[in-house]
C-alpha positions in Angstrom: -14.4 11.6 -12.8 -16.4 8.6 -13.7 -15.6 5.3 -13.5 -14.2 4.5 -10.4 -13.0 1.6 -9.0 -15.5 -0.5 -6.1 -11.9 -2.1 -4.3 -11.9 -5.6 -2.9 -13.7 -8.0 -5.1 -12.3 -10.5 -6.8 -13.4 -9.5 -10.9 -13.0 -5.8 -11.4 -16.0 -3.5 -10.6 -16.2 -0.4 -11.8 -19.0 2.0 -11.1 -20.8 5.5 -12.7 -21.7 6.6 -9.0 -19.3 7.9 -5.7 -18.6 4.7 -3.2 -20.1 7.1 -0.6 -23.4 7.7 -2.4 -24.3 4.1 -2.7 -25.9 2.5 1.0 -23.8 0.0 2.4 -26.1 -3.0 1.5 -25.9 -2.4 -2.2 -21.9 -2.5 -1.9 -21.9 -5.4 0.3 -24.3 -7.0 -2.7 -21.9 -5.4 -5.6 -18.9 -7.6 -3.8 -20.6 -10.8 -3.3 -21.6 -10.9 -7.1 -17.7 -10.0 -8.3 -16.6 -12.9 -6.0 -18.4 -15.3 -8.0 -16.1 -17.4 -9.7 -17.8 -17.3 -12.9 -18.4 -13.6 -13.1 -15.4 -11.5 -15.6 -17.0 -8.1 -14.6 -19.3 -6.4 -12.6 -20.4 -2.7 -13.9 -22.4 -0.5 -12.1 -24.8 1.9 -13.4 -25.5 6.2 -11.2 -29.2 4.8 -10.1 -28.1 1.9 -8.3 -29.4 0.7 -5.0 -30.3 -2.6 -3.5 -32.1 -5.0 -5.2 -32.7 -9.1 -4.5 -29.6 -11.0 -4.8 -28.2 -8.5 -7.2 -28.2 -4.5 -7.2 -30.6 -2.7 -9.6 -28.3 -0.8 -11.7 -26.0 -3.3 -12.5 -23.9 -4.4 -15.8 -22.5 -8.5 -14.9 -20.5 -10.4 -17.8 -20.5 -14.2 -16.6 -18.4 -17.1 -18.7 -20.8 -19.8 -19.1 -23.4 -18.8 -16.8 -26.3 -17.4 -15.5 -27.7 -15.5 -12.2 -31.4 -15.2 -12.6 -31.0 -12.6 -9.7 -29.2 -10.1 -12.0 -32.2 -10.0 -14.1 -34.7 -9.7 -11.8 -38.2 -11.3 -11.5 -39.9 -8.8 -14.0 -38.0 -10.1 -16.9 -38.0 -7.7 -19.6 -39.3 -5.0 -17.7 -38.5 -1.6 -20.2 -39.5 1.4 -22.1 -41.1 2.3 -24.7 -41.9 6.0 -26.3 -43.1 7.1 -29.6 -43.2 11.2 -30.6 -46.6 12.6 -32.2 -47.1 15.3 -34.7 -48.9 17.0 -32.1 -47.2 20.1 -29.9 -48.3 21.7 -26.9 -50.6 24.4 -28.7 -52.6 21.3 -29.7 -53.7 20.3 -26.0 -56.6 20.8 -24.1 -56.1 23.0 -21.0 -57.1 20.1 -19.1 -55.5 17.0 -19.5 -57.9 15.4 -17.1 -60.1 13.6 -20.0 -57.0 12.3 -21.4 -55.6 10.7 -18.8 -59.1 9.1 -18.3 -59.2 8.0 -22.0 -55.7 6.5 -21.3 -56.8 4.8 -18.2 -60.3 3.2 -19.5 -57.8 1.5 -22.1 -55.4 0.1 -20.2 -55.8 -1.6 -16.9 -53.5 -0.6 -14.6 -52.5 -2.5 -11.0 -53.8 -5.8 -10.5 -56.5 -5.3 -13.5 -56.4 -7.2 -16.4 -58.5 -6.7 -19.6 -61.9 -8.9 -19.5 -60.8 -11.0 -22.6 -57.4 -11.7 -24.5 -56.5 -9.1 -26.9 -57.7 -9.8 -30.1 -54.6 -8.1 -32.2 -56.1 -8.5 -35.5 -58.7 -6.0 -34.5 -56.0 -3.0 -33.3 -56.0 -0.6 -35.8 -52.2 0.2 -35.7 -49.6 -2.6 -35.6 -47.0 -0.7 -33.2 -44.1 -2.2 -32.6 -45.1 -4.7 -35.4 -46.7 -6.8 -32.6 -49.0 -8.8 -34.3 -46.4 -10.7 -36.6 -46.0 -13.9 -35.2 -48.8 -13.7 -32.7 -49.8 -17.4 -33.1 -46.5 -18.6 -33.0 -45.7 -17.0 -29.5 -48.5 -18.3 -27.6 -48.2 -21.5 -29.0 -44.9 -22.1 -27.0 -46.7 -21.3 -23.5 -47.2 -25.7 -23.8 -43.0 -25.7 -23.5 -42.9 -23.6 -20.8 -42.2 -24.2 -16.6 -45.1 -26.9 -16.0 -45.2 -24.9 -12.7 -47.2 -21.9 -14.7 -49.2 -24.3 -17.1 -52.3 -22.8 -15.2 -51.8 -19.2 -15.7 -52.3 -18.7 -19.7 -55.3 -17.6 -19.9 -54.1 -14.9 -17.0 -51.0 -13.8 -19.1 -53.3 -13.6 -22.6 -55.7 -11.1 -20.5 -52.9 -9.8 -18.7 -50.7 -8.9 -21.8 -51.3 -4.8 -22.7 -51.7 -3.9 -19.2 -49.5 -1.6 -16.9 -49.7 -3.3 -13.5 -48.3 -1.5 -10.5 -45.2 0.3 -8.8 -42.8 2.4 -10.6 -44.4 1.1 -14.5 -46.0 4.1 -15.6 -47.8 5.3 -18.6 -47.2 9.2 -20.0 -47.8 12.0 -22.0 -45.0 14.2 -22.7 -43.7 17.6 -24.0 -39.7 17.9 -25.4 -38.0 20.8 -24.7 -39.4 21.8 -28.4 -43.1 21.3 -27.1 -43.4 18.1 -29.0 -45.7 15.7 -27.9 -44.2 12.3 -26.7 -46.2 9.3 -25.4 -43.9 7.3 -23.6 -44.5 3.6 -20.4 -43.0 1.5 -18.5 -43.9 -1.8 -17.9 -42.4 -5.5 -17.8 -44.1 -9.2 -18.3 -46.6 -8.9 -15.8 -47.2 -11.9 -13.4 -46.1 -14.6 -15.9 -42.5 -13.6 -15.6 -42.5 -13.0 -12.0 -43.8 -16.7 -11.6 -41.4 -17.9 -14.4 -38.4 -16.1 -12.2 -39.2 -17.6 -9.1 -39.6 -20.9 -10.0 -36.0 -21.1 -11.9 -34.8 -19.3 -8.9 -35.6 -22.0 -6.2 -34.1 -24.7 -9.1 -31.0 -22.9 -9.1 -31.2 -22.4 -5.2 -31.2 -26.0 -4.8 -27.9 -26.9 -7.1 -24.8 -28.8 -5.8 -22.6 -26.0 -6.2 -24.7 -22.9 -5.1 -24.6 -24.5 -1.2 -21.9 -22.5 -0.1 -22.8 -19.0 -1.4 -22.5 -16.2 0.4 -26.1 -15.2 -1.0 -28.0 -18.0 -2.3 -30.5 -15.3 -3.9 -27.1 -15.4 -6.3 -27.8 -18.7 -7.3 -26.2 -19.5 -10.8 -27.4 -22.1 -13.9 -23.8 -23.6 -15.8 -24.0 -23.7 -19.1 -24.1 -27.2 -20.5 -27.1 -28.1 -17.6 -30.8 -29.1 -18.4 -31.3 -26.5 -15.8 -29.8 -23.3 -17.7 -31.4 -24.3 -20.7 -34.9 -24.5 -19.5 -34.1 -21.2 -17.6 -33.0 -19.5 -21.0 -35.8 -21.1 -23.3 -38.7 -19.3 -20.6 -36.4 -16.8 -20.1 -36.6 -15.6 -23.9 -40.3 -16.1 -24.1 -40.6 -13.7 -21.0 -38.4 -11.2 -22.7 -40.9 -11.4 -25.7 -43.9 -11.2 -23.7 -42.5 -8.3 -22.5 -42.0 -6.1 -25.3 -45.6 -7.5 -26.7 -47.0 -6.0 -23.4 -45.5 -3.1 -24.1 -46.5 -3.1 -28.0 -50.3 -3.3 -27.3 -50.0 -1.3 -24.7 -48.5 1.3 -26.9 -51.1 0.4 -29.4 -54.5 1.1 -27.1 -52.5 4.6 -25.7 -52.2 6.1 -29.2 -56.0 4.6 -29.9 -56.8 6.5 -26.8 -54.4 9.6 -27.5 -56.6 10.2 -30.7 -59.9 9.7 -28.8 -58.6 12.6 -26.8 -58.0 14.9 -29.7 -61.3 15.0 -31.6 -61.2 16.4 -34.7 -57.1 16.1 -34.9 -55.5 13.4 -37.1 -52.3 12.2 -35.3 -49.5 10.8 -37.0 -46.8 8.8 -35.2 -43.2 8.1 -36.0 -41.1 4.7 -34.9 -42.0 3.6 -31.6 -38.4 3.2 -29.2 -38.4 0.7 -27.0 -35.4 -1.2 -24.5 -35.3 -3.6 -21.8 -33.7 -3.1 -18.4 -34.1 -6.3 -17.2 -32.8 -9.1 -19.5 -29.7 -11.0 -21.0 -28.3 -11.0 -24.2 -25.2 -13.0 -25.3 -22.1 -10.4 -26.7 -18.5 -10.3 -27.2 -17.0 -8.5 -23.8 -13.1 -7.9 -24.1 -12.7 -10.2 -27.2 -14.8 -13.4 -25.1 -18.4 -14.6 -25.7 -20.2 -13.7 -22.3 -23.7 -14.0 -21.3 -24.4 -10.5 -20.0 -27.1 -9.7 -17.5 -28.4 -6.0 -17.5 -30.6 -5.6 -14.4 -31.7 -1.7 -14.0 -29.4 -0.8 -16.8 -30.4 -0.9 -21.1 -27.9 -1.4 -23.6 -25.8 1.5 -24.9 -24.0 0.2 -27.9 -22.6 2.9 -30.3 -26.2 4.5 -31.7 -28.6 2.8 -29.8 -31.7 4.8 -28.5 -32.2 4.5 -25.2 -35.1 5.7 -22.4 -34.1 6.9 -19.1 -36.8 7.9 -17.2 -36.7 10.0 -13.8 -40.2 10.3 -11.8 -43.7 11.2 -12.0 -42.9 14.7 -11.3 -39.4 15.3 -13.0 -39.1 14.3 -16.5 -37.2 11.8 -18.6 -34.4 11.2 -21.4 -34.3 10.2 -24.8 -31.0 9.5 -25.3 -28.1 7.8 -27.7 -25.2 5.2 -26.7 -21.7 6.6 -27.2 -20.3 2.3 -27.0 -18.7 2.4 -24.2 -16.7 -1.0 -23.5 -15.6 0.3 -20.7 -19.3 -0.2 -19.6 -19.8 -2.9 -21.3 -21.6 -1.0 -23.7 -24.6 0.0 -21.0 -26.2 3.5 -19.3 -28.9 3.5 -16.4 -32.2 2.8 -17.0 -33.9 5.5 -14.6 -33.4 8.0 -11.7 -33.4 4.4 -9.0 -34.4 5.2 -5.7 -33.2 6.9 -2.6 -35.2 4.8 0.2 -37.7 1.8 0.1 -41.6 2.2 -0.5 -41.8 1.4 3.1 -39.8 4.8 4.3 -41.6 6.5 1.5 -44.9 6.0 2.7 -43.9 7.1 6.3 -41.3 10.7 5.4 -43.9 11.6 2.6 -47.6 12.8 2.9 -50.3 13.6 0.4 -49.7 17.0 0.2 -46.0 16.4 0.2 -47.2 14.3 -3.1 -49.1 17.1 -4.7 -46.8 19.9 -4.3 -43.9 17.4 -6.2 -45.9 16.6 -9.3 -47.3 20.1 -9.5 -48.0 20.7 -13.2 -48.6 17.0 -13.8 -52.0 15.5 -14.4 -51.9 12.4 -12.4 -53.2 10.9 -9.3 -52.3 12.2 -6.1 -53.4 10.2 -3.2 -52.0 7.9 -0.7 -51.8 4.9 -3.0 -48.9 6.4 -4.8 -47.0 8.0 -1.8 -43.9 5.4 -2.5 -43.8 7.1 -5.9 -42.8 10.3 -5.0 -40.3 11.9 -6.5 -38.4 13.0 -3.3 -38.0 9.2 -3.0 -35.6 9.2 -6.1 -32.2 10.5 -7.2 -31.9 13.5 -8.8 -32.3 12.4 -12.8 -30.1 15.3 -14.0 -27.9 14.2 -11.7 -28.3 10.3 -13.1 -27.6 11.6 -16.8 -24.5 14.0 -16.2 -22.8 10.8 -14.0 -22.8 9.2 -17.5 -22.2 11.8 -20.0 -19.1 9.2 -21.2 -22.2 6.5 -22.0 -24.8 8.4 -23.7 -25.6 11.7 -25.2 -29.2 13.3 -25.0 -31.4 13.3 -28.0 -34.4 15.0 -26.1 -35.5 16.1 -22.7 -39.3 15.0 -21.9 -41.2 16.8 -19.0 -44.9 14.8 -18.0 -47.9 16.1 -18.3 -50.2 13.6 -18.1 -48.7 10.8 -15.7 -51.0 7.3 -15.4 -50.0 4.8 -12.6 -51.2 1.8 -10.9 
């Protein structure tokens, strides 16, 4: 069935999703991205929907260039999950002192912790974040001089979950394991990094006569792309370090929650969705933008999430080049926080995450999982991409 063909652009698009499934502004986005003239291929992922510039869901191979717009402004945004030793027999009946124990260890929203993390004091090193601590945050002198004023935000920012769709989880497999799993990006700093390159790019000789100026490219070669790539890696490692401590302080608190229970851990996972690697795509060296999708390569572990109330998917990449070696990187939503908030109600909210130990008030309307696609639906449009190494259900669901 899958993929099919999106006709009328100029580098071939081929999509994981049924032309009449996707809303009209998300094609119309899909086509002005395959008619730029440095773009080889455009693939598009079953969660995608409309986006800045560039869809979420998408897969675009450029020759010697960049669209900071196919990345996104939360560069690096991903997932990470670890599994526990600990199964469902092991729980409380109420998870309601867990999630606080997550919550009073992780600021969530606009929060921040009081002071910089001090890494050498975390008792577990997951994700091996505190090699090359130093290092990293000496570079934040080479960075935009635009967000010269913001380190000491990012430093108390860094191992904290912010708002939206990031999300932080406990878990049961279909086995009753007991996964912890979150969602989250590089914070402010690489939203502020984002724009800034952005309105560079915006203002370039040759992006004037775009269709789209959000789909403003950096050439290769320019002083421009290479100050875009150089913060552009240092977001993408800021990101997975969020997501490291973060990790860290949830299995501090995970234990907290157990009393009495050692807990062992094994590897953490973790992937991007938002981000750009360089890769060999049909024999040429291509820089590869991945904006709502993760990379898929022959045995790589990937995280697909669905909602707060409907589970998520560890699952394995089958190397598709067809895809350009990618698979979604969620359930991506069915209408904007905006119609959310007005179709949906509280108890609309409380009778979808039934089960699930998580807020359930007005602030996370937009959340709802009636504002999503179906996840099951999501996976089986890709069963070509990835296979599934475990289904997780939530039971204990923190948000901003």
């Amino acid at each position: 069935m899958f993929p099919v063909r999106l006709e009328g652009t100029t580098a071939p698009t081929l999509m994981w999703a049924e032309e009449q499934t996707i809303e009209q502004a998300a094609l119309q986005q899909l086509r002005n991205m395959a008619d730029l003239p440095w773009v080889h291929g455009v693939r598009v992922m079953p969660d995608v929907h409309v986006g800045k510039g560039a869809t979420v869901g998408s897969v675009i191979a450029m020759r010697a260039a960049v669209a900071p717009a196919a990345v996104g402004v939360d560069i690096g945004c991903g997932m990470t999950a670890v599994r526990t030793d600990v199964t469902a027999g092991d729980l409380p009946d109420s998870l309601r002192s867990m999630r606080s124990h997550i919550e009073r260890a992780v600021p969530v929203g606009f929060a921040m912790h009081e002071h910089s993390v001090n890494v050498g004091a975390l008792g577990t090193d997951a994700g091996g974040v505190k090699k090359g601590w130093h290092r990293f945050w000496q570079e934040f002198g080479d960075l935009h001089s635009g967000v010269q004023s913001r380190e000491s935000r990012a430093m108390k920012q860094i191992g904290t979950l912010g708002g939206g769709n990031h999300f932080i989880e406990v878990c049961l497999s279909d086995a009753d394991e007991v996964w912890l799993m979150l969602h989250s990006g590089s914070r402010n700093i690489g939203k502020e990094l984002a724009e800034r390159h952005i309105a560079v790019a915006r203002a370039l000789p040759h992006n004037q006569r775009l269709v789209d100026r959000d789909l403003a490219v950096f050439l290769a070669g320019s002083k421009e792309m290479d100050a875009y790539r150089h913060d552009l890696t240092w977001a993408q490692e800021y990101a997975a370090r969020n997501r490291a401590v973060m990790l860290t302080l949830v299995m501090q608190a995970f234990r907290q929650s157990l009393p009495g229970r050692t807990v062992r851990f094994d590897e953490p996972i973790s992937c991007h969705h938002n981000y750009v690697s360089e890769e060999i795509v049909d024999g040429e060296p291509m820089l590869v933008t991945r904006k709502g999708a993760i990379r898929a390569g022959r045995g790589d572990l990937g995280l697909i999430p669905g909602s707060m109330g409907t589970g998520s998917y560890v699952v394995r990449g089958l190397g598709s080049e067809l895809s350009f070696n990618s698979a979604s990187h969620g359930a991506g939503r069915t209408m904007s926080r905006t119609k959310a908030k007005k179709r949906f109600t509280v108890d609309d909210l409380v009778r979808q995450t039934s089960g699930v130990e998580s807020r359930k008030d007005a602030g996370v309307i937009d959340e709802i999982p009636g504002a999503y696609k179906d996840i099951e639906q999501v996976i089986e449009a890709q069963a070509d991409l990835v296979e599934v190494v475990a289904h997780l259900r939530q039971v204990v669901c923190v948000k901003g």
